[in-house]
C-alpha positions as CSV (number, residue, x, y, z in Angstrom):
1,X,28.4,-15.8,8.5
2,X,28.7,-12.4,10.4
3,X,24.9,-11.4,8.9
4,X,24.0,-14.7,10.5
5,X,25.1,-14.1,14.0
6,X,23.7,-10.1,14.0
7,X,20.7,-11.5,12.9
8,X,20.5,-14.4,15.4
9,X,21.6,-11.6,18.3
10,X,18.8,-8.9,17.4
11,X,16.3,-11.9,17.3
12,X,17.2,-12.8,20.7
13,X,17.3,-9.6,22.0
14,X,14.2,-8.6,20.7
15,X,12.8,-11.4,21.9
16,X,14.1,-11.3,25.2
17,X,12.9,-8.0,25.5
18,X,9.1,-8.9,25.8
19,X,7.9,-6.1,23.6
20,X,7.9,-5.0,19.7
21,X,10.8,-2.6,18.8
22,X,10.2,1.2,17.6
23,X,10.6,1.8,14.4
24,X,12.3,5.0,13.8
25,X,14.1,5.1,10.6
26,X,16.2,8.9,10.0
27,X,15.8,11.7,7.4
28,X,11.7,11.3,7.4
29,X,11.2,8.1,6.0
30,X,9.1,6.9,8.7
31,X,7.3,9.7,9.0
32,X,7.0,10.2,5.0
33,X,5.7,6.6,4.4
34,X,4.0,5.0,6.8
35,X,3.0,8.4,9.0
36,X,4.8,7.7,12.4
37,X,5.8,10.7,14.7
38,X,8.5,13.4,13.8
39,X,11.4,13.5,16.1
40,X,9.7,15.7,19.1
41,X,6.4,13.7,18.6
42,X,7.9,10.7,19.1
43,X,9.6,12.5,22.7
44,X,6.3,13.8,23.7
45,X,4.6,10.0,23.2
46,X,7.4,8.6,25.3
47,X,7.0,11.3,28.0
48,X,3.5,10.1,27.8
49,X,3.6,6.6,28.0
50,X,6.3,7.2,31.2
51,X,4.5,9.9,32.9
52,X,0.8,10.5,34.0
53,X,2.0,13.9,33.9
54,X,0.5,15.5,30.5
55,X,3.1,18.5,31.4
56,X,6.0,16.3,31.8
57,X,7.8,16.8,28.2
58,X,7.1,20.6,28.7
59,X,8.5,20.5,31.8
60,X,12.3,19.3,30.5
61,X,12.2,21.1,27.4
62,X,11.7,24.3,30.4
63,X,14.6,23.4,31.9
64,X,16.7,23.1,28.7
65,X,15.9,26.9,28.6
66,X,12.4,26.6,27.0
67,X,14.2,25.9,23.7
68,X,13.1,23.2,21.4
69,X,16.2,20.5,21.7
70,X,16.0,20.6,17.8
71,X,17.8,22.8,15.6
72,X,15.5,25.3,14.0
73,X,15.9,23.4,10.2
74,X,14.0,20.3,11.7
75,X,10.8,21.9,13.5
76,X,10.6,24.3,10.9
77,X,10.8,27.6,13.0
């Protein structure tokens, strides 16, 4: 019964929402299989998409002190 109404409450949402959901699934499964962005990819598209600006992502990772907002093990640096 619980599955039933989680289910029936991320339908609605989802459909309420007017648009298809990300898919981001953790530890590089998305981007293993089926080739999606890695974790500062996918923050550079969204700068994109909400910012004409093509500087914009640069811009806040400047004033987080120019430092990736990853820890070094996940960019690979």
């Amino acid at each position: 019964m619980a599955k039933d109404v989680i289910k029936e409450t991320a339908t609605r949402l989802i459909n309420r929402a007017g648009r298809s959901p990300y898919l981001f699934v953790g530890s590089g499964f998305s981007r293993r299989y089926m080739g999606t962005d890695d974790w500062e990819g996918l923050l550079r598209h969204l700068c994109s998409r909400l910012s004409d600006d093509p500087f914009r992502f640069d811009a806040y990772l400047a004033r987080c002190g120019g430092m990736s907002p990853l820890p070094p093990c996940w960019t690979g640096t």
